[in-house]
N, C-alpha and C positions, 0 to 999 in steps of 0.2 A: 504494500500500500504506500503511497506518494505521501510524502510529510507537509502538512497544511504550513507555507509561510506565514510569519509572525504579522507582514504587512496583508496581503490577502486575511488572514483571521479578523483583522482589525475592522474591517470594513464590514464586518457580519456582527460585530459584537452587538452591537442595539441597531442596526438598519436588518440584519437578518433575524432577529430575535422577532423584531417589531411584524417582519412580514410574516414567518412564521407563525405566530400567536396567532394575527389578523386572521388569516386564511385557516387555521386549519382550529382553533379554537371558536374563534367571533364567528367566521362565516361560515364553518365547515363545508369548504367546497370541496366537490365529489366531481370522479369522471363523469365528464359528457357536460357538463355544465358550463355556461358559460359568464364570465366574468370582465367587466371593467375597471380599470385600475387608470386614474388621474396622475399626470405625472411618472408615467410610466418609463422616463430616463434619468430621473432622479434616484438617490443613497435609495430610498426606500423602494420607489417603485422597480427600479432593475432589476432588485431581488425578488420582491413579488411576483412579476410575470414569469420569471425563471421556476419560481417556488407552484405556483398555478401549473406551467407547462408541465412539468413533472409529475401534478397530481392529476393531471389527463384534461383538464380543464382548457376550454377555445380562450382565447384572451384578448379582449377589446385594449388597447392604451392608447392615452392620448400624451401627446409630446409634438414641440416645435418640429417641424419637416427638418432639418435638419440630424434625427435623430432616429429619422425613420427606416434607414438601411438597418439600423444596427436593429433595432427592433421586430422588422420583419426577419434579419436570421436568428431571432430568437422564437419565434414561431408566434410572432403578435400580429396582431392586426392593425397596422397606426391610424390615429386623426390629428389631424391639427386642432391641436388645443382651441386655436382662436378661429375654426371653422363656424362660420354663425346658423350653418345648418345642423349642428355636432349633433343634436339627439335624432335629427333623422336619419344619420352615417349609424347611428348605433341602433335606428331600428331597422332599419336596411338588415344590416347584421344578425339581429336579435330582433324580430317582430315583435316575439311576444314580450319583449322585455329580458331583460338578465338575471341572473341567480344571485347574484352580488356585484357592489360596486365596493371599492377603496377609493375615499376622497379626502385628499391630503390640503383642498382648498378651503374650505367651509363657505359660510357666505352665502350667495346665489348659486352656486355650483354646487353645493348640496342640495339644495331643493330639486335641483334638474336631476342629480344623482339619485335622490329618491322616487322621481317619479318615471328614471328608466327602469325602475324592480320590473320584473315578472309579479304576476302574483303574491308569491311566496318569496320574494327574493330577501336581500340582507342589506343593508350598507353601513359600512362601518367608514367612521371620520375618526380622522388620526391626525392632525391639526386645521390650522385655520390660515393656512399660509397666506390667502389671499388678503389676509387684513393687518398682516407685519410691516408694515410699514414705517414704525416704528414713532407714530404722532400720536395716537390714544393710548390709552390703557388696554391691555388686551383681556380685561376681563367685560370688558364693556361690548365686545364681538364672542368671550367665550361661552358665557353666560346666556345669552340668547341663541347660540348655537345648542347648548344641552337644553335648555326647554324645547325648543323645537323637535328636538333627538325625542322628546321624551313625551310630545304631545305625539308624535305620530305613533308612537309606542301604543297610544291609550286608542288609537282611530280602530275600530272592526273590522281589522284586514290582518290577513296571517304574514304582513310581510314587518319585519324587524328593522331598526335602525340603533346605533349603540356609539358612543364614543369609547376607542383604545389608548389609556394610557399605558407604557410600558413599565410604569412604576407602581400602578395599581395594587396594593397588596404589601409595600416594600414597607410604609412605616406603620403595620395595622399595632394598636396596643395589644391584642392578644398574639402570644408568643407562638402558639400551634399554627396560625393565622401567617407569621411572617415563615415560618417553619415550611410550610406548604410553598408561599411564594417563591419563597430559594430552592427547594426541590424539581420546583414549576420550572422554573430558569434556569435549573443544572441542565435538565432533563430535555428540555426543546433547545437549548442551546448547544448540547450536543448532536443534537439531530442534525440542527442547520451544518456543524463543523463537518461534520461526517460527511453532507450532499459535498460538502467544499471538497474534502479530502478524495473523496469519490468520480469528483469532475462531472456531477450532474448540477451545480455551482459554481458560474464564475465571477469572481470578484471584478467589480467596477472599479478599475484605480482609474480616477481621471489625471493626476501626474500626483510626483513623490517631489518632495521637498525638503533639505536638510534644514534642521531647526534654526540655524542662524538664518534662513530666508524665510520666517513663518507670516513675515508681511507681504511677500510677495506669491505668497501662498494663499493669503488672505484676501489680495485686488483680484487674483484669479478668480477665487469660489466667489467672490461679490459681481466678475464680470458679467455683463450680460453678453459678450459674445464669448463665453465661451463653450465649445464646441464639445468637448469630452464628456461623453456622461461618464458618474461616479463621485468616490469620494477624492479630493486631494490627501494625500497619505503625509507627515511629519517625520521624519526621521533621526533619528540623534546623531 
């Protein structure tokens, strides 16, 4: 067996954990189903459609055209993000609706997320990226994201909606409670290492940088032209 590198591992530790959980916990997606994933060339979403592929699952992602080659050999089916047609490219796709979405935007882009479900389908949101901008508070966008999450929860339809945090669980005051959590986290955490180690996981390095350039490491991940999907990797 091939020995997982320490900067490959790095890049699974919370984006692979995160997707992992998502899909096979929150959504429990199964063969034949099919799924949309937001930001599908980002830390999180790379691993997601990789993590979906493998469990037999069709996979919608949306990402900037320029990201789209990579994404079709990974067996996705890209849209552009800022296509003003997008949920009719996903019903094209998925008539009847999808089995689950992951939406890493919140916002307006969850509402649209919720009402491409199927029937029965799932979505899970896992931040609210669209509202980081860094000028309000961000509990003033999180906050009315979880009621929303939790009024559709309460509507007479068998479809779900849930927020994922990956710390969920980390500081419960009951000790059996945080006991579970860390088991939770050994345990699918070696799952994800093991896809890695196995080569049915590949790691998104969008470039490595030694720690004396971590500013120049920084204008990169902040560019908006930059081209690499993945994580920027640090190195000592």
């Amino acid at each position: 067996m091939d020995a997982v590198r320490v900067d490959e591992a790095e890049t699974l530790i919370v984006n692979g954990l995160t997707a992992y959980q998502m899909l096979h916990t929150k959504a429990k997606v199964r063969a034949g189903q099919t799924v949309l994933v937001t930001g599908a060339a980002g830390g999180v979403g790379s691993i997601l459609v990789q993590l979906a592929r493998n469990a037999g699952a069709h996979v919608i992602g949306t990402a900037s055209p320029r990201h789209h080659e990579a994404l079709r050999a990974l067996g996705v089916e890209p849209i552009d993000y800022r296509d003003p047609d997008l949920a009719a490219r996903v019903r094209t796709l998925a008539p009847d609706g999808v089995d689950a979405v992951f939406d890493h935007l919140g916002g307006a882009s969850v509402t649209l997320s919720y009402r491409l479900l199927n029937r029965t389908g799932t979505l899970v949101s896992y931040s609210i990226a669209a509202a980081l901008d860094g000028t309000r508070p961000i509990l003033l966008d999180f906050l009315p994201l979880l009621a929303k999450l939790a009024f559709w929860n309460h509507l007479p339809t068998h479809r779900h909606a849930s927020f994922y945090d990956i710390w969920a669980g980390a500081g419960k005051p009951d000790s059996a409670k945080r006991e579970a959590f860390r088991a939770r986290t050994r345990t699918d955490l070696t799952h994800v290492l093991n896809l890695l180690r196995d080569g049915v996981l590949t790691a998104q390095i969008a470039a490595r940088f030694p720690l004396a350039e971590a500013a120049a490491a920084m204008e990169l991940a902040e560019s908006s032209t930059r081209t690499a999907p993945g994580k920027i990797i640090l190195a000592p």
